[in-house]
N, C-alpha and C positions, 0 to 999 in steps of 0.2 A: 889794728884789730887785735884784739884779747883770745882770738880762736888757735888754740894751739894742736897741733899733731898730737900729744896726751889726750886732752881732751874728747878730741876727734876718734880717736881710738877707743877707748872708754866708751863713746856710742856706736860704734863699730861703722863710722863712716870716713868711706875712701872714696867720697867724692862731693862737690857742692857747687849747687844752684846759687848764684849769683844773683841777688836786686841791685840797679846802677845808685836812682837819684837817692842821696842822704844814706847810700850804704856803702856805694867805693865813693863817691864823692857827692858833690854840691849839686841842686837841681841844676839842669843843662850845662853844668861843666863838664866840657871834653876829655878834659885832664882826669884823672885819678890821684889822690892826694899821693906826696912821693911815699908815705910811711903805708900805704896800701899799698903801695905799686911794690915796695920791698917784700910788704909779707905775700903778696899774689906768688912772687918768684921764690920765697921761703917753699909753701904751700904744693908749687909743683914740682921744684926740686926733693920733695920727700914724697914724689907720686902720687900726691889729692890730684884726682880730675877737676878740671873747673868748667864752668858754661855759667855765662851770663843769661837773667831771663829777666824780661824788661815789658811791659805795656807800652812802652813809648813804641816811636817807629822806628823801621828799617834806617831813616836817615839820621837820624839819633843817635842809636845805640851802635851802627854798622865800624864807623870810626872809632869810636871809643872800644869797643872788642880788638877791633885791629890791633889798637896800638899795645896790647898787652896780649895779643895773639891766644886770643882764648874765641872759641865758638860762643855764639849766640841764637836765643830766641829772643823775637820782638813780636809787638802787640799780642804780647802773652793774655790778655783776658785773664789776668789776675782777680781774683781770687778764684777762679773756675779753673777745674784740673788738668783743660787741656796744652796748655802752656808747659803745666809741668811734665808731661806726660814726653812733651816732644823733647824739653830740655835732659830730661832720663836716656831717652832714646841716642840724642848726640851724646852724652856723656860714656853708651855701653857699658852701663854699668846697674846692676839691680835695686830699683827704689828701696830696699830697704837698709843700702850702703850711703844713701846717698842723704845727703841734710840741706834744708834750705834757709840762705841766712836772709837775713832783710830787716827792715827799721820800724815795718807796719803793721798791727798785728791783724788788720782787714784785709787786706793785701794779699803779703806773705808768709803771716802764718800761717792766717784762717786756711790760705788755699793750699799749704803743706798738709796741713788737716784732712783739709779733702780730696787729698788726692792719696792720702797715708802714709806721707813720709816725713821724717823727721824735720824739727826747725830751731831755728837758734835765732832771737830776735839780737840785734844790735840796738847802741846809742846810735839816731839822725846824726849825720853831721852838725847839721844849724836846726835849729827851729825853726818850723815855716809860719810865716806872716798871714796866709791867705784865712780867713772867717771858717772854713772848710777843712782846713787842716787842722786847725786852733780845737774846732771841737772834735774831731777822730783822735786826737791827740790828748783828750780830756776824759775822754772813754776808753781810751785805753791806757790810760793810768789806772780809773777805775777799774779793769779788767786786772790788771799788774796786782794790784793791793790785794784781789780775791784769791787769782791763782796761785803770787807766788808762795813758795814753801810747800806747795802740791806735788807731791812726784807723782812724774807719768802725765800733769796738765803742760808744762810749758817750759821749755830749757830755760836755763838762766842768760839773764843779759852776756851778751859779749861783750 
């Protein structure tokens, strides 16, 4: 990941919400890529809070938080605010410290937006295959081409 502690600073966030699938890793891979799993440990060793927040389930997401010893929320009801709301609250720390990264922009930006806290979209891992993701993923290029270069619409890629 491209998200650095300058960075982070610069938006004045010392803490982040976490999307799993195509943001630390592959849909329903357990694993976390290793060059994630190094900046996760960069990230808390300089004091970012982290919390995963996920739509998937409790059985899902539960292992995968373990293995890198970060709290979690599941069936976050993404893009609806109340996921984030809860992932704020485990984090103790004030929404407006706090950024959310993710690879979607219907998901986890749009519901950064609505719940008024900052976000930072990443690159997917892989391209998803499914008719369904093919065209969220075509709207939101469209979307990319409008906003980007707008300050104050939409952080820049990670």
């Amino acid at each position: 990941m491209d998200i650095t502690k300058e960075m982070l600073d610069e938006m004045g966030v010392t803490a982040l919400i976490l999307d799993v699938d195509n943001t630390l890793t592959t849909h329903n891979n357990p694993e976390p890529d290793p060059k994630v799993r190094g900046w996760l440990a960069e990230m808390h060793s300089l004091g970012i809070r982290l919390v995963i927040l996920s739509n998937n389930s409790k059985r899902r997401i539960q292992p995968f938080a373990d293995s890198l010893g970060l709290g979690f929320v599941f069936f976050a009801m993404k893009p609806l605010p109340f996921g984030y709301a809860r992932a704020v609250r485990e984090l103790k720390t004030p929404k407006y410290h706090v950024a959310i990264v993710g690879d979607q922009i219907f998901t986890d930006i749009l519901g950064a937006r609505l719940y008024g806290a900052k976000a930072i979209l990443t690159e997917p891992f892989m391209p998803e295959t499914g008719p369904l993701f093919r065209l969220k993923r075509r709207a939101e290029q469209f979307i990319l081409r409008k906003y980007r270069g707008k300050p104050g619409k939409m952080e820049d890629k990670a």
